[in-house]
Each structure stands twice: as C-alpha cells, then as structure tokens.
C-alpha positions as a Markdown table, in Angstrom:
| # | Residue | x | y | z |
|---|---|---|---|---|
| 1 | Unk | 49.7 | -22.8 | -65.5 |
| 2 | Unk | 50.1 | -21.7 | -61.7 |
| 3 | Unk | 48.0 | -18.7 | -62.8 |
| 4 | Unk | 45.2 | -21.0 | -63.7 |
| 5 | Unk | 45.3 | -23.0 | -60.4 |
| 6 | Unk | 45.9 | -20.5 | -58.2 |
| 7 | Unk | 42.4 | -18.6 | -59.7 |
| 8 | Unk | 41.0 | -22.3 | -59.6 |
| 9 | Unk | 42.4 | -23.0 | -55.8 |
| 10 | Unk | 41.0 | -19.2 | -55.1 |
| 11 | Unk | 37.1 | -20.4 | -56.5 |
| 12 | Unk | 37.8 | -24.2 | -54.4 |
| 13 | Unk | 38.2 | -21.8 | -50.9 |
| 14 | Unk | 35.2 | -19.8 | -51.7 |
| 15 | Unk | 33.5 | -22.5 | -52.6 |
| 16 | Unk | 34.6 | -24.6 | -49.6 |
| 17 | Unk | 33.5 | -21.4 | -47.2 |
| 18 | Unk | 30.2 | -20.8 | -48.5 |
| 19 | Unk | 29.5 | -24.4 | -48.4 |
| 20 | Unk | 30.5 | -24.4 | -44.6 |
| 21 | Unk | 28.2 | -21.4 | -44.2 |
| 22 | Unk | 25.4 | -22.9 | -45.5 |
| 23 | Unk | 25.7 | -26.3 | -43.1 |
| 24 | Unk | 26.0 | -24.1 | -40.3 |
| 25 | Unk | 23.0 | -21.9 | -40.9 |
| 26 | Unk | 21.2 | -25.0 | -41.6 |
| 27 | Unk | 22.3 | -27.1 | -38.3 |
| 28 | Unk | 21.6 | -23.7 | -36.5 |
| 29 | Unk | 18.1 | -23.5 | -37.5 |
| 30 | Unk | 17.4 | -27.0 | -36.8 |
| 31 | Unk | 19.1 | -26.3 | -33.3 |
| 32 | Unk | 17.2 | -23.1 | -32.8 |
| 33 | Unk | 14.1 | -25.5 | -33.3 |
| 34 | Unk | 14.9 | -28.3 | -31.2 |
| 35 | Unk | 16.3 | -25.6 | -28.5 |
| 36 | Unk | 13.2 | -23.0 | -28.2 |
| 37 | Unk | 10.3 | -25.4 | -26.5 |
| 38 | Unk | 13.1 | -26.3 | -23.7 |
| 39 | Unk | 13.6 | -22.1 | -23.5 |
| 40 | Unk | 10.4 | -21.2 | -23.5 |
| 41 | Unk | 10.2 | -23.4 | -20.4 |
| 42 | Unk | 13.0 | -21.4 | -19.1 |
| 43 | Unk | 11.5 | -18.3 | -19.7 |
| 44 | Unk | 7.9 | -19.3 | -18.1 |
| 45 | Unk | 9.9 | -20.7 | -15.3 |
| 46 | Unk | 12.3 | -17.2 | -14.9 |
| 47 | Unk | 9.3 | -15.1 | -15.2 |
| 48 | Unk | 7.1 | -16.7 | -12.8 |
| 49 | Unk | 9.9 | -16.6 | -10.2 |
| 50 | Unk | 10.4 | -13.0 | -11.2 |
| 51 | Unk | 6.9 | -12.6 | -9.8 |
| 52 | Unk | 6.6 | -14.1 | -6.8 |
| 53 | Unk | 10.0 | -12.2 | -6.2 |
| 54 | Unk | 8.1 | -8.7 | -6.8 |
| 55 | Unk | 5.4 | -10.3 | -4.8 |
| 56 | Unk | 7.3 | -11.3 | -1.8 |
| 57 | Unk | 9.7 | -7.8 | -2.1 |
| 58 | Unk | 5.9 | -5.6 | -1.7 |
| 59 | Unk | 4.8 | -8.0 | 1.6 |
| 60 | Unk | 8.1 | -7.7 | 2.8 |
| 61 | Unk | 8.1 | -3.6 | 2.5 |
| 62 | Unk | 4.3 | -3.8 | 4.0 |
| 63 | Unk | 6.0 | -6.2 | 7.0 |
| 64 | Unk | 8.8 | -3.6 | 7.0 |
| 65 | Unk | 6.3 | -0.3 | 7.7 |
| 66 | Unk | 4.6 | -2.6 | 10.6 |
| 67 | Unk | 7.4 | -3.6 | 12.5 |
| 68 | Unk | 8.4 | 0.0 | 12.4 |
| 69 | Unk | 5.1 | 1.3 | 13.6 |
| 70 | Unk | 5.3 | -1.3 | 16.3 |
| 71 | Unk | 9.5 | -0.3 | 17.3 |
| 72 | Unk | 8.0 | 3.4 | 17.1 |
| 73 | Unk | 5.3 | 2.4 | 19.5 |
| 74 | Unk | 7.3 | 0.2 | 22.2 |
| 75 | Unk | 9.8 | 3.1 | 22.3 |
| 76 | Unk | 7.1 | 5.2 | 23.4 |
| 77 | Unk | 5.6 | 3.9 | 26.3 |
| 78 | Unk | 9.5 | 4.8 | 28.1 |
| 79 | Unk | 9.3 | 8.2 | 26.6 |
| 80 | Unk | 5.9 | 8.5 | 28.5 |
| 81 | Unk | 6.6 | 7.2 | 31.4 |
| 82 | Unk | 9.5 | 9.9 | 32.2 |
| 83 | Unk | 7.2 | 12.3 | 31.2 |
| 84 | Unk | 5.2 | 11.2 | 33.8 |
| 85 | Unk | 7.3 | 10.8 | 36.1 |
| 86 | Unk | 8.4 | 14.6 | 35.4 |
| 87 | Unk | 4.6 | 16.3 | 36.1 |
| 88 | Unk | 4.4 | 13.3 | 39.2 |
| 89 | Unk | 7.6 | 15.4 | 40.7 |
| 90 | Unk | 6.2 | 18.3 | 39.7 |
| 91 | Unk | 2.6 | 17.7 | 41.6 |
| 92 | Unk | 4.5 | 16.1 | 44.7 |
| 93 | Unk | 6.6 | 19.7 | 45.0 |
| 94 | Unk | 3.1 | 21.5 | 44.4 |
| 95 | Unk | 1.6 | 19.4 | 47.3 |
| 96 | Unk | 4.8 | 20.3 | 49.4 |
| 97 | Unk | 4.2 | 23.9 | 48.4 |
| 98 | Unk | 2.8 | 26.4 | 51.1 |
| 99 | Unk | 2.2 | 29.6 | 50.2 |
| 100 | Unk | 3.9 | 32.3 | 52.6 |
| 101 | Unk | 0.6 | 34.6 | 52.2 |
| 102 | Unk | -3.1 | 34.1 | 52.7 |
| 103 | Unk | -5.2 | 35.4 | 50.2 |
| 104 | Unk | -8.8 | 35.6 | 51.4 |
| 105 | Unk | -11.1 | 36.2 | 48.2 |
C-alpha cells in the first residue's frame, strides 16, 4: 500500500512540476509580448544616443587637432622672437666690428 502511494505521490510531483512549467512559459510569453514594444523604445532610444555619442567623440577629436595646431602656433611666435633676438645681437656685433686690415680690391 505505501508502495502504491509513494509511486502515486512520485506521478502528483511530476505532474505538479510540469504543470508549473507550463504556466510560467505561458506568463513568460505573454510578458515577453507586453515587454518588447516598451524595449524596442529602449533600444531606439540607446542607439540613437550611441550616435550622437560617436558623433560628438569625432568633433571633439577634430576640436582636439585645432586647439593643438593653435598651442603649437602661439608657442612659436616666443621661439621666434629669441631667434631674432640672437641674429639682432649678432648684426649689432657685426656693425661694432672693424676690421684691423684694409683690403683694397
């Protein structure tokens, strides 16, 4: 007799399992359906930010190139300027300059 129910408790689990199972699959799918209009939303919504993001990363990497063109060009006016200054000395001394000899050609 305990045989018998324990084989018929056994079949009642199963049973109670793969009923469970099949009223999950079936709220899942009717969740999936009610969920994916609301994600596709999401998804438009990610992408398009995703874009403007690339967008925005390029301009900011063109922005990036011309403010280094312009630090590369404000740092070289100084640069000229001492060099200038340098052939300046360098004509003042060869104004100063008298030559010991006179070379008549």
């Amino acid at each position: 007799m305990t045989a018998v129910f324990s084989v018929l408790s056994f079949f009642m689990a199963f049973g109670a399992i793969w009923l469970t199972s099949e009223a999950l699959r079936r709220i899942d799918t009717r969740n999936d359906a009610m969920v994916k209009p609301h994600l596709r939303k999401i998804y438009a919504a990610v992408d398009k930010n995703e874009e403007t993001l690339l967008a925005l990363k390029r301009r900011m990497d063109q922005v990036e190139k011309q403010v280094h063109t312009l630090k590369l060009r404000a740092d070289l006016p100084p640069e000229i300027e001492q060099e200038t200054a340098v052939i300046r000395s360098g004509l003042n001394n060869q104004e100063r300059f008298s030559p010991s000899i006179r070379l008549n050609g």
